[in-house]
N, C-alpha and C positions, 0 to 999 in steps of 0.2 A: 360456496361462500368462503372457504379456504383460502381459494386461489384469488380472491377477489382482495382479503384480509392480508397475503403473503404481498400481492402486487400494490396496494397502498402501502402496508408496512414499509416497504423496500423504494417505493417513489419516493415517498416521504424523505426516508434518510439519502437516499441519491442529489433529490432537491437542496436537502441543506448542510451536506456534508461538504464543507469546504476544506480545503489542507491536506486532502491526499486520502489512501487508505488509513493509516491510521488514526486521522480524525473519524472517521466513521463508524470507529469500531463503539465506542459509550455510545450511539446514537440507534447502532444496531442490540449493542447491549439490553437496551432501555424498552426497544420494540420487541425483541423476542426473550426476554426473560421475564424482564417489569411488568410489561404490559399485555404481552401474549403469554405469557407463561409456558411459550414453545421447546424451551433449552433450560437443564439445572445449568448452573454456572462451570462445572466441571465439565459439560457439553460444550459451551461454547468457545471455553480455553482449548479446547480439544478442536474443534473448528476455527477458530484463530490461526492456531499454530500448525494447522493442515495449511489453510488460505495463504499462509507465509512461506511456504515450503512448494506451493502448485507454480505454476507461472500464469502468470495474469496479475491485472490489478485484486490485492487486498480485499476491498468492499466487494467488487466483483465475484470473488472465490468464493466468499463468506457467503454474501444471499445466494449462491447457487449451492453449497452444501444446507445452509437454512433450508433452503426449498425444500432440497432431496430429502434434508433428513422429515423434514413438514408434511409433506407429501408425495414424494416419490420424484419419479423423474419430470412430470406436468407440474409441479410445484419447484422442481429448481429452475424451470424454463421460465416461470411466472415471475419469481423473485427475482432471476436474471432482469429478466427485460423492465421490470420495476425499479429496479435499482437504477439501468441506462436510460429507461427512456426522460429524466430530468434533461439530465447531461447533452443528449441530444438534440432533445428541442432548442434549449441554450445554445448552442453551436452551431446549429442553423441559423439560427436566429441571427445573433453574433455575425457569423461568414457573410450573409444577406447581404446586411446593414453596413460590414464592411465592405464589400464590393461594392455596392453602391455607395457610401459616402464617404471611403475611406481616404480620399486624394481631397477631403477638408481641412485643412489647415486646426480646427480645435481636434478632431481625432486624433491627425498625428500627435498633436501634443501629449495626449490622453495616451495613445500608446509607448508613446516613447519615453513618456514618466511610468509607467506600467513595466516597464524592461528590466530598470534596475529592482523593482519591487519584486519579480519574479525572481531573478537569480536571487535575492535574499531568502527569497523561501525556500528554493533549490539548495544553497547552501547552509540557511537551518537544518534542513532531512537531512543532509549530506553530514553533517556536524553531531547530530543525535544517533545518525545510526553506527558513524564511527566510535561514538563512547561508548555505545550498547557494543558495537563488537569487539570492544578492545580493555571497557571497562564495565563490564555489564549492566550498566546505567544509562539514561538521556539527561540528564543531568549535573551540569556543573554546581561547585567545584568535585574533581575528584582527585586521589592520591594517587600522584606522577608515577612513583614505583608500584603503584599495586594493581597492575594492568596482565590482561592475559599475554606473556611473553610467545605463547604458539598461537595465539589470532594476528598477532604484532610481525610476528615472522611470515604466517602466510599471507597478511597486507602488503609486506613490505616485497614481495615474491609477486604476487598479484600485480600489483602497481608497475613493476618492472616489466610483468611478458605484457601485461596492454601498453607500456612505453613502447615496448622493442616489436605492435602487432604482432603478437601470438594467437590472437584470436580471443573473443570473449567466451563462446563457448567450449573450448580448449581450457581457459585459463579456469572458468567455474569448474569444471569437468578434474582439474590438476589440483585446484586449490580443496574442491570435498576429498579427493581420493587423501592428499597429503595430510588434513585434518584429520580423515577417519584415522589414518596407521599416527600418527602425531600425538591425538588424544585420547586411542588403544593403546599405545604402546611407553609411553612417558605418562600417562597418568593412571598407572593403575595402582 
């Protein structure tokens, strides 16, 4: 019954979690605290801020630690594949529909008005998670001087070795090492 309760919980929010991982997270909040009473809230801050630290999408991470922590390793498997399997069938569906009727003339339309709507969303995240890392907030307005001058220097570092191809794994790899000795050694 567990696994059955973890694999709806988790379709559910998969289904209607629109806007990326961190839309999903009140939705997973609401299933495994509110309403499953799975997680105290100091669990799930604690699985958030793992899920942000793993690689992989967000929602992704979260219902595979939910599972494990639910049920062990068959309970993160459940929650995994409850959480994707929305996303999936949508995507089939979707590629189907476009391969067969995508050379319609109202499709195009539909996608090509759809284009600039994405990069807007793309550049909302992109815009929210710069103030979170430069001003520890998603939210404007904030004050221009009272920003982290060592998140601001390793952006501005950042930003240059992927101008100049240094590699994106190289540059995260340089940019945690310089942060750790940065904010060890200047802020103690």
């Amino acid at each position: 019954m567990i696994y059955f309760e973890l694999f709806w919980s988790f379709a559910t929010v998969g289904l209607f979690c629109i806007g990326g991982g961190y839309a999903s997270m009140p939705l997973i909040q609401a299933q495994v605290i509110d309403k499953h009473g799975w997680l105290t809230m100091n669990e799930f801050v604690d699985i958030f801020t793992i899920s942000q630290m793993t690689p992989g999408p967000i929602g992704v991470n979260a219902a595979t630690f939910v599972g494990s922590k639910v049920a062990g390793i068959p309970g993160s498997i459940v929650a995994t594949l409850g959480f994707v399997a929305p996303s999936v069938v949508i995507v089939l569906t979707l590629a189907y529909l476009y391969y067969k009727y995508g050379d319609i003339g109202a499709i195009r339309g539909v996608l090509n008005g759809l284009r600039p709507a994405v990069v807007a969303l793309i550049g909302s995240a992109g815009v929210g998670i710069f103030l979170l890392a430069l001003w520890n907030t998603e939210k404007l307005p904030v004050e221009v001087m009272d920003f982290d001058k060592i998140g601001f220097l390793i952006f501005v570092l950042a930003w240059i070795a992927i101008r100049y191809k240094f590699g994106t794994i190289r540059t995260l790899f340089a940019s945690g090492v310089l942060g750790l000795c940065l904010y060890t050694f200047l802020c103690m």
